[in-house]
C-alpha positions as CSV (number, residue, x, y, z in Angstrom):
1,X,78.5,15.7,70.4
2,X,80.1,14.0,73.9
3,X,83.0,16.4,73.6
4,X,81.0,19.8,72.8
5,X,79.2,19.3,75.7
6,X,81.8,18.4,78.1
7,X,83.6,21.6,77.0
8,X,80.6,23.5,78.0
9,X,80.3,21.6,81.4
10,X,83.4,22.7,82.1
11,X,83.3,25.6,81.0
12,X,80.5,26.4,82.7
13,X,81.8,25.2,85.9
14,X,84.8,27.8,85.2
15,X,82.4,30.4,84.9
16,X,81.4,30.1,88.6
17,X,78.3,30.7,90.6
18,X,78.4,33.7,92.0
19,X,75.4,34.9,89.8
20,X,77.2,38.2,89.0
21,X,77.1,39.6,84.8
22,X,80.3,38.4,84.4
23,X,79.5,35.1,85.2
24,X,76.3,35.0,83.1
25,X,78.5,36.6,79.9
26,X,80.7,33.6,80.5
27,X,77.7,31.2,80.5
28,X,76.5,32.7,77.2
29,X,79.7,32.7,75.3
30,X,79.7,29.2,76.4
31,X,76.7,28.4,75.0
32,X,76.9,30.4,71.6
33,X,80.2,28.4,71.0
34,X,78.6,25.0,72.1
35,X,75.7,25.7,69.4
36,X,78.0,26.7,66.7
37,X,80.2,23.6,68.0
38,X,77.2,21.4,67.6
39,X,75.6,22.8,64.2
40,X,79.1,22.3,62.6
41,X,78.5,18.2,63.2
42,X,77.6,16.0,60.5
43,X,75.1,13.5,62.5
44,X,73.9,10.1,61.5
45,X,70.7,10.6,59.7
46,X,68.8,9.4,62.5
47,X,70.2,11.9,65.3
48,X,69.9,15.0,62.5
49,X,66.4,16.7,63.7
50,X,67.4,15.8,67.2
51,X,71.0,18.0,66.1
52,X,69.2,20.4,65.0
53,X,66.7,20.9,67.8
54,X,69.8,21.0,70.3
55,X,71.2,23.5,68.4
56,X,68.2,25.8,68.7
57,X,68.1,24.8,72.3
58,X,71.7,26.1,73.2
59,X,70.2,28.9,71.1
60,X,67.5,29.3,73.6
61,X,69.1,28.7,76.6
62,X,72.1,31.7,75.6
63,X,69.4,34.2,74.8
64,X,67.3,33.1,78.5
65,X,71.0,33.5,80.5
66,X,71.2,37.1,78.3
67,X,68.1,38.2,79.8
68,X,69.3,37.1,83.4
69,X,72.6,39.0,82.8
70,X,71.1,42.0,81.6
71,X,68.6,41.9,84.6
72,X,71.7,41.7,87.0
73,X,72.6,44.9,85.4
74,X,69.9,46.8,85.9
75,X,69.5,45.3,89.5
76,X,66.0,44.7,89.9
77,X,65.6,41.5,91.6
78,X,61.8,40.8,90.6
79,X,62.9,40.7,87.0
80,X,66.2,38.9,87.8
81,X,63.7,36.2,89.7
82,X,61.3,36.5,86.8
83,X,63.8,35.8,83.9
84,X,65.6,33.0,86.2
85,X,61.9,31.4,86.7
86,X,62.0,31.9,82.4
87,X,65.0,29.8,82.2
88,X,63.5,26.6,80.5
89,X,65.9,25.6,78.2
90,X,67.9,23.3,80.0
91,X,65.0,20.9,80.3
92,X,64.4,20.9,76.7
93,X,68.1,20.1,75.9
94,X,68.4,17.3,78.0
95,X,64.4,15.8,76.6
96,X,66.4,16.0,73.3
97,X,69.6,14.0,74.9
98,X,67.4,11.8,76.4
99,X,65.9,10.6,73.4
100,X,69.4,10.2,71.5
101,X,70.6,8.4,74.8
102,X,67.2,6.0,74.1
103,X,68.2,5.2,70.4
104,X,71.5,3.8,71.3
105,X,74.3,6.8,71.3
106,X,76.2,7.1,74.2
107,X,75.6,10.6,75.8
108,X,76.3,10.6,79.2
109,X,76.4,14.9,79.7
110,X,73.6,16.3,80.6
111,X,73.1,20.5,81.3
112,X,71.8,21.7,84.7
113,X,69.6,25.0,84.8
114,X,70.5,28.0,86.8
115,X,69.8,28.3,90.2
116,X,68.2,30.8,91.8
117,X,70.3,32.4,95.1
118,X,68.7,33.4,98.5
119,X,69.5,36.9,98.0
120,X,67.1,36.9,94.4
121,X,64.6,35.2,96.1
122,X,65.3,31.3,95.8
C-alpha cells in the first residue's frame, strides 16, 4: 500500500501545479492507476474494508479532479471554484489511512487536496 501511494505522490508532484487540464489529466491518470494499484492488493483481513474504502476513495477523488479539469476547459471560474470547493476526497483517504496507521501498519503517505490559485478565486 506504502509503495502505491508514493508512486502517486510523485507522480503527482510530476504533474505540476499550474492548475492547467493537462495537469489535472495527469492527476487523474494518477489516481485511476493508484486505485487499480490498490484494489489488486491482497490485505490482511483486518485492513480489507479499510482497502476497499480507499479504493473507492481514489475513485472519488479522480472523478472530483475530472470535474475540475473539465471546468478549466470550459473556463468558467465560478464552476472551476465550485468543483475545487467539491474536492473532498482527499480528507476521506487520509480518515481511512489514519485508522490503518492507528492499528499498527506503518503508512507514513498521506494525499494533499488541491489548492485553489488566486486567479480562481483562492
Amino acid at each position: 500500500m506504502q509503495s502505491v501511494l508514493v508512486r502517486l505522490a510523485s507522480d503527482f508532484r510530476a504533474a505540476g501545479s499550474t492548475g492547467t487540464s493537462a495537469t489535472f489529466r495527469r492527476m487523474k491518470i494518477s489516481l485511476d492507476r493508484a486505485a487499480s494499484g490498490l484494489e489488486r492488493i491482497r490485505p490482511p483481513a483486518d485492513a480489507t474494508a479499510d482497502q476497499q474504502a480507499l479504493v473507492s476513495e481514489m475513485r472519488d477523488f479522480a472523478s472530483q479532479i475530472e470535474l475540475v479539469r473539465a471546468s478549466v476547459d470550459f473556463g468558467d471560474v465560478t464552476t472551476i471554484v465550485s468543483h475545487l470547493r467539491d474536492v473532498n476526497a482527499p480528507a476521506a483517504i487520509n480518515r481511512t489511512l489514519d485508522r490503518l496507521t492507528a492499528r499498527g501498519y506503518d503508512i507514513s503517505v498521506r494525499v494533499a487536496g488541491v489548492q485553489r490559485s488566486a486567479s480562481t478565486g483562492g
